[in-house]
MIDOLUM-386398 format. One line per 4 residues: their letters; for each residue x, y, z of C-alpha. Coordinates in Angstrom, 1 decimal. Layout:
a	X/Y/Z; ...
END
This chain:
xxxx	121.7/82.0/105.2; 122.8/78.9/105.0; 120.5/76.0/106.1; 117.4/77.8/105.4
xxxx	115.6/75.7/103.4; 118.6/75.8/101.0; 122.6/75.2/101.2; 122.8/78.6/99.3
xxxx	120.7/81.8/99.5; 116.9/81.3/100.0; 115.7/83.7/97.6; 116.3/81.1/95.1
xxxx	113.9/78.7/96.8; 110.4/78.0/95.3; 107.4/79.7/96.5; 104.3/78.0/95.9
xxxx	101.0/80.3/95.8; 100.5/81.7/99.4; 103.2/79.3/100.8; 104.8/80.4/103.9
xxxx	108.5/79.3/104.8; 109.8/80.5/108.3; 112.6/80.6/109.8; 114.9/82.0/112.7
xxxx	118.2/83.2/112.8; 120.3/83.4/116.2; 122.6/86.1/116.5; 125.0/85.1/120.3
xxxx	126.6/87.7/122.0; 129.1/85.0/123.2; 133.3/86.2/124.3; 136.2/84.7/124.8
xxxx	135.6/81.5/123.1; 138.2/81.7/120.0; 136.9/79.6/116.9; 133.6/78.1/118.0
xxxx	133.1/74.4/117.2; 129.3/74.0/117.6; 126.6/76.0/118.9; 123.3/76.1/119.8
xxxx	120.8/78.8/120.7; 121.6/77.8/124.4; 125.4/77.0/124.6; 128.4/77.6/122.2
xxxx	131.5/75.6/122.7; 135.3/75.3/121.4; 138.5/72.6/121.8; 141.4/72.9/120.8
xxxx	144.5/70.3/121.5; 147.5/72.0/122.3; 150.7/69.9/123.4; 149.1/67.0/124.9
xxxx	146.2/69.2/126.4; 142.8/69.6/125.3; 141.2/73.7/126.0; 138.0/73.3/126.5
xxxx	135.6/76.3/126.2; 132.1/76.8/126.9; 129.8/79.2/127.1; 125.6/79.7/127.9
xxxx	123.2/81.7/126.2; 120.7/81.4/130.0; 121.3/79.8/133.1; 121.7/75.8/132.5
xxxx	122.2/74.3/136.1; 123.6/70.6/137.1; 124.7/69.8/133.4; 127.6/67.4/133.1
xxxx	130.8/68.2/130.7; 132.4/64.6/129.1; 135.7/64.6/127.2; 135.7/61.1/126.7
xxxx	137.0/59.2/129.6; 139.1/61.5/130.4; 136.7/64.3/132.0; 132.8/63.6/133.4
xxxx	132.1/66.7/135.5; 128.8/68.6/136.7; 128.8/72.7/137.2; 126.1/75.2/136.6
xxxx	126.6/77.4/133.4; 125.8/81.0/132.8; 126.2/84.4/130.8; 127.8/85.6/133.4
xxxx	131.2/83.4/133.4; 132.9/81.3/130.3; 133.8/77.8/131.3; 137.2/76.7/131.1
xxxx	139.1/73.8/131.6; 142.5/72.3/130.7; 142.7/68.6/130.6; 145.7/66.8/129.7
xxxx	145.0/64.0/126.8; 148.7/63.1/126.2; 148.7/61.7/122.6; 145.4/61.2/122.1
xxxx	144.4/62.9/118.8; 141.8/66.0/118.1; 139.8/63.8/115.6; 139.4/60.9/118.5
xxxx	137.9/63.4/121.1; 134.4/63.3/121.8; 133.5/66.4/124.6; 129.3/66.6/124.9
xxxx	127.4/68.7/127.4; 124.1/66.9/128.7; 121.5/68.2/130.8; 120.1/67.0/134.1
xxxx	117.9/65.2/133.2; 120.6/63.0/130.8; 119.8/64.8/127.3; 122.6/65.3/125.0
xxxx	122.8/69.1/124.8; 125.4/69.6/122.7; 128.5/68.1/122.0; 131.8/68.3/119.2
xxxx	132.0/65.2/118.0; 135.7/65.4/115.5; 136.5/63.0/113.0; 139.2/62.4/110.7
xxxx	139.8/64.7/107.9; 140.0/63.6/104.5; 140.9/66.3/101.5; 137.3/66.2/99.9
xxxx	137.8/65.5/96.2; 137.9/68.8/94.5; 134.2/69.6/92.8; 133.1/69.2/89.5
xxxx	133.2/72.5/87.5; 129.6/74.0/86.4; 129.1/73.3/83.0; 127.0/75.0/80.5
xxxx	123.7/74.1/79.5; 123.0/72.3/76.0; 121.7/74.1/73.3; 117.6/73.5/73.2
xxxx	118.7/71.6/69.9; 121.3/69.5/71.9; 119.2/68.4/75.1; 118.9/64.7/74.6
xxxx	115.2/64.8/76.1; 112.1/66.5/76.8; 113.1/66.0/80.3; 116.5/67.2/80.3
xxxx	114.6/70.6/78.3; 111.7/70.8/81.5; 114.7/70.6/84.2; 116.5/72.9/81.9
xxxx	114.1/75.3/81.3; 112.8/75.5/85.4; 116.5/76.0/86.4; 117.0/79.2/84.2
xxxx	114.0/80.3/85.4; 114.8/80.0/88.8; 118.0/81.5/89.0; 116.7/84.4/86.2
xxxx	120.1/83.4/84.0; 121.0/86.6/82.1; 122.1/84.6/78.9; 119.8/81.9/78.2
xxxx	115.6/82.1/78.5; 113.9/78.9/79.6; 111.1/79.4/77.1; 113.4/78.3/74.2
xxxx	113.7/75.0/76.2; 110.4/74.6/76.7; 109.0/75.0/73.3; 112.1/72.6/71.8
xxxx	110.1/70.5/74.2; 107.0/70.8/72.8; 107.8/70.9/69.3; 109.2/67.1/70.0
xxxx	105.9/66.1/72.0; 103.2/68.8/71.8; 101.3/66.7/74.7; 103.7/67.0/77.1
xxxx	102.4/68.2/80.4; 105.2/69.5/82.4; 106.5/71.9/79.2; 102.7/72.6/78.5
xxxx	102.7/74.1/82.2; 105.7/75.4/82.1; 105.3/77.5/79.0; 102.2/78.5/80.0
xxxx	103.4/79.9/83.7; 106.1/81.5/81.5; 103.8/83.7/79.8; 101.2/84.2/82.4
xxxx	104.1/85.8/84.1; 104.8/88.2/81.5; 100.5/89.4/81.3; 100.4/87.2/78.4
xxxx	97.5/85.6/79.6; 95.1/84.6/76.1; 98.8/83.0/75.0; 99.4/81.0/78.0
xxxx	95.6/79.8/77.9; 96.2/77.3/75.2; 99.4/75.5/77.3; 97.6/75.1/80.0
xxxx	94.7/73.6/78.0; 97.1/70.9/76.2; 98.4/70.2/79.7; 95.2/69.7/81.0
xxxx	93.9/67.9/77.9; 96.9/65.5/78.1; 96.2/64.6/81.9; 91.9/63.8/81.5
xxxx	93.7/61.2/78.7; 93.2/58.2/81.1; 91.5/60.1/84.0; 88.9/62.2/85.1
xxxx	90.9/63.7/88.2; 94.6/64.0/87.6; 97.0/63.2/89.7; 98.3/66.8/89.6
xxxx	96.1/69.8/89.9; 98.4/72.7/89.4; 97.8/72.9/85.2; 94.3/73.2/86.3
xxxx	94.6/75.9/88.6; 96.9/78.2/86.4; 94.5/77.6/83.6; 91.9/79.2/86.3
xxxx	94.0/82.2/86.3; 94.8/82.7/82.9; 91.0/82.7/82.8; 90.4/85.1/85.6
xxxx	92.9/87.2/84.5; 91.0/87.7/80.9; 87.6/88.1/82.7; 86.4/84.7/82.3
xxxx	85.0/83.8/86.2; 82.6/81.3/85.5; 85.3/79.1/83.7; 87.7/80.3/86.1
xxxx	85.9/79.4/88.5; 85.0/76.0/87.2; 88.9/75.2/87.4; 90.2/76.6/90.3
xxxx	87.3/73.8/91.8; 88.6/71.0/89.6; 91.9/71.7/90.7; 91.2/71.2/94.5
xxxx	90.2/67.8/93.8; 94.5/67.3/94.2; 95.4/67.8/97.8; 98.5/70.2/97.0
xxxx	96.0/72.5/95.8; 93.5/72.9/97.6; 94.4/76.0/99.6; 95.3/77.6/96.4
xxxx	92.3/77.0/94.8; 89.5/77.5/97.3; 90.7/80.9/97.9; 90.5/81.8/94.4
xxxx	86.7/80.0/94.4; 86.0/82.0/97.4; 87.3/85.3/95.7; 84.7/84.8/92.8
xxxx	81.9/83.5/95.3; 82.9/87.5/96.5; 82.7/88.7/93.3; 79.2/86.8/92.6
xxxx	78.2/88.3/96.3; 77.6/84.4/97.1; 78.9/84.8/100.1; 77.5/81.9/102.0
xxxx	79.4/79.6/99.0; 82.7/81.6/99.9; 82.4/81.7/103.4; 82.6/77.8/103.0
xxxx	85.3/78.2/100.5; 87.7/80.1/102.2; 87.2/77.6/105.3; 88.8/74.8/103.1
xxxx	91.1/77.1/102.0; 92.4/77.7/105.4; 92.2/73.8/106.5; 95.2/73.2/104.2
xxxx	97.0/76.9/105.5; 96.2/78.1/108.5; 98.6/80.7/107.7; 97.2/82.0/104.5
xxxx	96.7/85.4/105.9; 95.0/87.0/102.6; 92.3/84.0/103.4; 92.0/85.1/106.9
xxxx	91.4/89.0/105.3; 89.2/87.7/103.2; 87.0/85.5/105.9; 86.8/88.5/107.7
xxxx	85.4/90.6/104.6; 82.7/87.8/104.2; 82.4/87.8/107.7; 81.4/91.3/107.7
xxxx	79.5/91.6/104.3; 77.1/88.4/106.2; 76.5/90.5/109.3; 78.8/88.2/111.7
xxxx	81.4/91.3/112.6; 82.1/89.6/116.3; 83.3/86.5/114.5; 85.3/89.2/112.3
xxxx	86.6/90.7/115.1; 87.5/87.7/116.8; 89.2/86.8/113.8; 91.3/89.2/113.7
xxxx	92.3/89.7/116.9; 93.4/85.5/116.5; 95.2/86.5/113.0; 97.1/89.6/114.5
xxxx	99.0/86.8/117.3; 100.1/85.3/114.3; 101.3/88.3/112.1; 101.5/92.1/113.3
xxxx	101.0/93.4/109.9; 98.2/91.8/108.4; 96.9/95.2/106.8; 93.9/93.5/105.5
xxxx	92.5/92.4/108.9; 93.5/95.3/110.4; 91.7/97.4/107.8; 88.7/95.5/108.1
xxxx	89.0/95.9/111.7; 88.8/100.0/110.6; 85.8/99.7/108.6; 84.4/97.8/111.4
xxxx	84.6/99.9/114.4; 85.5/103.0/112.6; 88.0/103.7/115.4; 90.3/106.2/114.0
xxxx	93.3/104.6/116.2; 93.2/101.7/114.6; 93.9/103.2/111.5; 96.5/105.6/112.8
xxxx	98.3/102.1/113.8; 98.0/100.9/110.3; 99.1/104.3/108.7; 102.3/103.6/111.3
xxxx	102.7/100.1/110.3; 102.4/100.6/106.8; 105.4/103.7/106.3; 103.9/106.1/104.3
xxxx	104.6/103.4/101.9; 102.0/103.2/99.0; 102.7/100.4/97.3; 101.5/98.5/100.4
xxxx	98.0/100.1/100.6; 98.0/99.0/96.6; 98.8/95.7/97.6; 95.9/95.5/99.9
xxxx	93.5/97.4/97.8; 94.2/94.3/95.0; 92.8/92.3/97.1; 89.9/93.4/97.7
xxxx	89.7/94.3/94.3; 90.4/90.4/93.0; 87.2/89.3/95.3; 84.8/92.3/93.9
xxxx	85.2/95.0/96.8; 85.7/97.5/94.8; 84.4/100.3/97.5; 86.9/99.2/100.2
xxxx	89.7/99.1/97.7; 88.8/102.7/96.9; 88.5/103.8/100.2; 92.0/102.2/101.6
xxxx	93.0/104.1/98.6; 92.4/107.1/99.5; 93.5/106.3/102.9; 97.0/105.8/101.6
xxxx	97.0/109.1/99.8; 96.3/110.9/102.5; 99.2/109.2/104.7; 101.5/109.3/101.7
xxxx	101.0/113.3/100.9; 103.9/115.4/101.4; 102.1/116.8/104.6; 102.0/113.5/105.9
xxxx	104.7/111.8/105.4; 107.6/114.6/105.3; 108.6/113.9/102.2; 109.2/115.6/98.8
xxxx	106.5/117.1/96.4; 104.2/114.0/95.3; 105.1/112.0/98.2; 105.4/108.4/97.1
xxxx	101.6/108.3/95.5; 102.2/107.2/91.7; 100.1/107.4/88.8; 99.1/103.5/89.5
xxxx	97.1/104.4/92.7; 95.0/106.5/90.4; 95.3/104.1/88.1; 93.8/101.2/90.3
xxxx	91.4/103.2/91.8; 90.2/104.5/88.2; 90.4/100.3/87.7; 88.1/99.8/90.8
xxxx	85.6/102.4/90.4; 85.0/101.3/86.8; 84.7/97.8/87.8; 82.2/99.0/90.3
xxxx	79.7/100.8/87.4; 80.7/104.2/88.9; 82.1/107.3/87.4; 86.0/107.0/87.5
xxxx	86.9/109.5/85.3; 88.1/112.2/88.1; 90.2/108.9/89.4; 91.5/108.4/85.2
xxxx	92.4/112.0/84.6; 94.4/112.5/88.1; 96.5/109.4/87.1; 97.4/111.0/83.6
xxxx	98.2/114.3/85.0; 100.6/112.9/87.4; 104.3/112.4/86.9; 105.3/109.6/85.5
xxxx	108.6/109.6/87.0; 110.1/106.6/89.2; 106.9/104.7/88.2; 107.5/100.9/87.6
xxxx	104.0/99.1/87.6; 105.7/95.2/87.8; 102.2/93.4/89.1; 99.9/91.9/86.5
xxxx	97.2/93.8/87.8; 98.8/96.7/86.6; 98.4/95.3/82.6; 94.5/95.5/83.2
xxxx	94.6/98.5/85.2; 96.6/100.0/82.1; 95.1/98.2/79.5; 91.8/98.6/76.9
xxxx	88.7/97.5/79.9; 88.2/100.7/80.6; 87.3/101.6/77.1; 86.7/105.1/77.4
xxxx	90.2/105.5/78.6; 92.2/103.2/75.6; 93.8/106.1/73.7; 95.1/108.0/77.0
xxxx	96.3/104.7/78.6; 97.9/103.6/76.0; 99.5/107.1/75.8; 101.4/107.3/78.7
xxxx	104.9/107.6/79.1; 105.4/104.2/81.4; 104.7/101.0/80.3; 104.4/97.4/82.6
xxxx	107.8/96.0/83.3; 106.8/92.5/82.1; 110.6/91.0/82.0; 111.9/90.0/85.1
xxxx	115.4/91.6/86.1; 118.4/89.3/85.1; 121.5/88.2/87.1; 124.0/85.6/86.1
x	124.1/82.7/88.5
END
């Protein structure tokens, strides 16, 4: 894993919201070579010096014709290299050393290909030991407390909680962005989201000090979702906009404009929104779903279709599009290839369903529901009594139809009947699909035997 972004694994990288990262790993079904030296996806080569000869070794992925081989000045040769046969070769150095030999493959047209290029070994100086993190108390600065705080966090340290940095932090400077932020984020992880309001409101506060538009948007934007997440769209709203005033967030915060220009059924505003949006990520592929709801809602369902036929080259398994694609052509073969691309998984048509519940489409959330019911049911999917439906698809369905002013109580009563057993609702959603909104349902929600996991999992770094 190894070079991916990351000298270690790349599940500890940072993920900003609805970045993409891509990479491509290579594995060569090369023989015969011994240790390999260097390789590329096209050639893989080895030397080794043995008694005053260097063994050279090469071998090609796919047919490379008229490249030349240089050791040095000792060998400047041109063959034609393939799967089929390993280049060898044997070429006496006499005393030259391993770490002064230089053997390069280069193509016709004079491009360096690939080469081993040694050099002298030096024992590297042995590396310091890790050393434990200060106290909060101990941290010389608010700085040292921020960097502190953001590396427990993103390693998920089993001993020590970054949110005791933090606040050390803010009890010396209570203005401080970066801790303000970082506290908030923090709890608006853990559904704490009226908490996490007021740090993101001293962070913001802090920054309109001297100017009108920060320099940095992100306190803006996660003080639009603390508000979103407590019902508050206008003013959500409001700051997901400010926000996009700072490049780095605009494709963040358009797509959450255009996801309330939904909900508002302004779709002409979020049509225009979610175009931004994709300006700065072409690859935001819940903003191409979502262009392709509006796309629908407005009556343009060739563009939609075009769409997503154009977002389907880039990823297979855009379930949104290809749900959309469902509700536009109602071609049952389109949704047996989603039922087939999806496992019999549910938690992916729940995924998809939040979605559309975030931007106010509450009926297609309910239908793609009920959708993944039916392909999750024992008789569909083979599996054991209850399939892998949970209590939250009833749950979020209840959520949807409630949101939608219809009558969810069939939805609410089949999610407290059902077992609660391996159910683990980890998404924030969950916490309002749970929680007191749907009034009429408090004293049974609050009732049941599961509760959100709101702490991530720990592991020692």
């Amino acid at each position: 894993m190894a070079g991916v972004y990351t000298d270690n694994q790349p599940d500890f990288t940072w993920l900003q919201p609805y970045e993409e990262k891509t990479f491509t790993q290579y594995f060569l079904p090369y023989r015969e070579l011994g240790v390999v030296k260097n390789a590329s996806q096209d050639i893989l080569m080895n030397m080794e010096v043995v008694e005053g000869k260097a063994l050279i070794k090469i071998f090609a992925t796919s047919q490379q014709k008229n490249v030349t081989i240089k050791l040095n000045d000792f060998l400047n040769e041109k063959v034609d290299l393939s799967p089929e046969s390993v280049y060898t070769n044997e070429i006496k150095v006499g005393n030259v050393a391993f770490e002064d030999l230089s053997l390069a493959v280069y193509s016709e047209t004079g491009r360096k290909l690939l080469a081993i290029e040694t050099q002298k070994t030096e024992k590297p100086a042995m590396p310091e030991a890790a050393k434990p993190a200060f106290s909060p108390e101990e941290t010389p600065t608010c700085e040292q407390l921020y960097l502190t705080g953001l590396h427990l966090e993103q390693y998920r340290h089993a001993t020590y909680n970054a949110a005791d940095y933090y606040q050390e932090a803010l009890k010396r400077d209570p203005s401080d962005v970066r801790n303000n932020n970082a506290m908030g984020l923090w709890l608006l992880r853990r559904g704490k989201f009226a908490e996490s309001e007021k740090y993101f409101k001293a962070a913001v506060d802090t920054q309109l000090q001297r100017n009108p538009n920060p320099y940095d948007g992100e306190p803006l934007y996660n003080l639009g979702l603390s508000l979103k997440f407590q019902g508050k769209t206008k003013e959500a709203y409001d700051k997901f906009y400010k926000s996009c005033w700072n490049a780095a967030m605009q494709d963040a915060g358009y797509f959450s404009c255009s996801q309330i220009s939904c909900l508002n059924q302004n779709y002409s505003d979020a049509l225009y929104e979610v175009d931004k949006s994709l300006v700065r990520n072409w690859h935001n592929h819940k903003a191409r779903a979502l262009k392709t709801t509006i796309l629908r809602k407005m009556g343009q369902e060739n563009a939609a279709l075009e769409l997503i036929e154009e977002s389907l080259k880039i990823d297979l398994f855009n379930f949104g599009c290809r749900f959309e694609k469902f509700l536009m052509t109602n071609d049952n073969s389109v949704l047996t290839k989603l039922n087939e691309l999806m496992r019999g998984e549910i938690h992916n048509y729940e995924v998809i369903a939040l979605d559309y519940i975030a931007a106010g489409n509450y009926d297609e959330a309910v239908k793609l529901l009920e959708e993944g019911i039916k392909a999750c049911s024992p008789l569909s999917s083979g599996r054991g009594a209850g399939g892998e439906v949970s209590p939250m698809t009833y749950y979020y369905m209840g959520w949807a139809l409630y949101l939608a002013g219809k009558d969810s109580n069939s939805a609410f009563a089949k999610a407290a009947a059902h077992s609660p057993e391996f159910c683990f609702p980890n998404r924030l959603e969950a916490i309002l699909a749970l929680g007191d909104e749907p009034k009429r349902f408090e004293s049974t929600l609050l009732s049941r035997k599961f509760m959100v996991r709101q702490t991530p999992v720990c592991r020692s770094c």
